[in-house]
DRENDO-1510 file (C-alpha; in Angstrom, 1 decimal, always signed):
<recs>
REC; n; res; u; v; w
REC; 1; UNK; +38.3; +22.2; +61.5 .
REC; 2; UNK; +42.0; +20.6; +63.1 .
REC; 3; UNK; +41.7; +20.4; +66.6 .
REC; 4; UNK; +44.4; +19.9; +69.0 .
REC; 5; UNK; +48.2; +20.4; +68.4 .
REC; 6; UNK; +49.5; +17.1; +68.0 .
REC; 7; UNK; +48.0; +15.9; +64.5 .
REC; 8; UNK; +50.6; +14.5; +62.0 .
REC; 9; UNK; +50.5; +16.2; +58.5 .
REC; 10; UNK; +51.9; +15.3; +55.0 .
REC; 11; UNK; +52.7; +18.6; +52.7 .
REC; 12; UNK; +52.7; +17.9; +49.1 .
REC; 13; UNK; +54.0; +21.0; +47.8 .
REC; 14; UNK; +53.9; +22.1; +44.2 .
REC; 15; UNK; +51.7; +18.9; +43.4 .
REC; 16; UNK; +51.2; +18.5; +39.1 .
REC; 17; UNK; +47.8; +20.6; +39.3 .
REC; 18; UNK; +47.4; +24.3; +37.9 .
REC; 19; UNK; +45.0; +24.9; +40.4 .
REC; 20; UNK; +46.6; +24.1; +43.6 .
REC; 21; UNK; +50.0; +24.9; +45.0 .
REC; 22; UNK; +49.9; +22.6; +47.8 .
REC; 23; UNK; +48.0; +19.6; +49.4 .
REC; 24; UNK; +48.3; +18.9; +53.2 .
REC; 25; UNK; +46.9; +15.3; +54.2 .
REC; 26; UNK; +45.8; +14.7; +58.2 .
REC; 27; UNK; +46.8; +11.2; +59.2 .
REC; 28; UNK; +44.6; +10.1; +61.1 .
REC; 29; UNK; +45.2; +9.6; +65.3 .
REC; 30; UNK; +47.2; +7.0; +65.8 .
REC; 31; UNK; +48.9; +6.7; +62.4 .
REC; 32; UNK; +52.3; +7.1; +63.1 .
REC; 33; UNK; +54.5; +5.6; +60.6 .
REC; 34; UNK; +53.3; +5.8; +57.1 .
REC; 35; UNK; +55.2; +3.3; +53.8 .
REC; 36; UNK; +56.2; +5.8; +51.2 .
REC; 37; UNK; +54.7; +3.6; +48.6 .
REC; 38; UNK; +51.4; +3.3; +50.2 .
REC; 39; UNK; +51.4; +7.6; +51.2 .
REC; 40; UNK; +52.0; +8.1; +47.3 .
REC; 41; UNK; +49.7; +5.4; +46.1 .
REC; 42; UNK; +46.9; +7.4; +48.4 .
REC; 43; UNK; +48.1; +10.8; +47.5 .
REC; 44; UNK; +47.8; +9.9; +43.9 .
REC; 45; UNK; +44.2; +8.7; +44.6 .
REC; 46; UNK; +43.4; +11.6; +46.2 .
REC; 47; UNK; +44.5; +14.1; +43.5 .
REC; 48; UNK; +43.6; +12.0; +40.5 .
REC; 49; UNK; +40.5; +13.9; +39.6 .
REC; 50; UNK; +42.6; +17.4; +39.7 .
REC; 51; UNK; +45.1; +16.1; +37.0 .
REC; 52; UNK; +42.3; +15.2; +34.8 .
REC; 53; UNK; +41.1; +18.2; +35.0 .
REC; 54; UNK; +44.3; +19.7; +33.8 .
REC; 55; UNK; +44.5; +17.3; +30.6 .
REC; 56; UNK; +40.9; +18.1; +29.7 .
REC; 57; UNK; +41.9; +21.5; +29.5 .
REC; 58; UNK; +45.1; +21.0; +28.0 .
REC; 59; UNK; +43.3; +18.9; +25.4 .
REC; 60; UNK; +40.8; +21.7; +24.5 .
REC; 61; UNK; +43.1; +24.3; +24.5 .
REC; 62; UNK; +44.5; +23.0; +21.8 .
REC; 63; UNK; +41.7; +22.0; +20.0 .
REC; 64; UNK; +40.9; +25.7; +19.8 .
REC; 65; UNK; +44.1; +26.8; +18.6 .
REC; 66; UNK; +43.7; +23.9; +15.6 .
REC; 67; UNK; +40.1; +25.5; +15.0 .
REC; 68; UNK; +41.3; +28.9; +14.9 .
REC; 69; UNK; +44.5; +28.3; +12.5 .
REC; 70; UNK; +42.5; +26.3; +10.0 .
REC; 71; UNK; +39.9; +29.4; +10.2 .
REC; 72; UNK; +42.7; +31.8; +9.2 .
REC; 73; UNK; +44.1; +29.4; +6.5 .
REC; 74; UNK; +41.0; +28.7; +4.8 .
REC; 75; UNK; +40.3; +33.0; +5.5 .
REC; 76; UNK; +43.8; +33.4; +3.8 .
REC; 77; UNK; +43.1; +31.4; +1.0 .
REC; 78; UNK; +39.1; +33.1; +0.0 .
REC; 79; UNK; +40.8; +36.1; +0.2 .
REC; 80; UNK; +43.4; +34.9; -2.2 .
REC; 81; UNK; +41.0; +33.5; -4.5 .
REC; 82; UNK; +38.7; +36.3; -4.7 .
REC; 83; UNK; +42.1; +39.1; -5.5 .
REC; 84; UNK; +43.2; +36.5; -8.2 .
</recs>
């Protein structure tokens, strides 16, 4: 739960994830000024885990539709050998 009014926020919208559509980070109090490189390099942390994810099911995704085409390739050709 946020309490209070005056928190600062960083809004990553849109970040590389098919799960999520946004991220919103809480700095915490007295964090003021944030380096870009260090917000991004803790951003990336952060969502690591969720990109993975995404690959991984890239990854098998496409190991399906390998399985599936060699199935109707070597179905093609049985059927071809049994007509001939």
């Amino acid at each position: 739960m946020v309490k209070g009014v005056n928190k600062q926020i960083i809004e990553v919208n849109n970040p590389d994830s098919i799960y999520f559509e946004k991220a919103v980070f809480y700095l915490r109090p007295g964090i003021r000024m944030l380096p870009v490189e260090l917000c991004q390099r803790e951003i990336n942390k952060l969502t690591e885990p969720y990109s993975d994810m995404r690959k991984k099911a890239i990854s098998l995704r496409r190991g399906r539709i390998l399985l599936c085409s060699v199935i109707v390739v070597l179905s093609v050709l049985l059927i071809l050998s049994l007509v001939m």
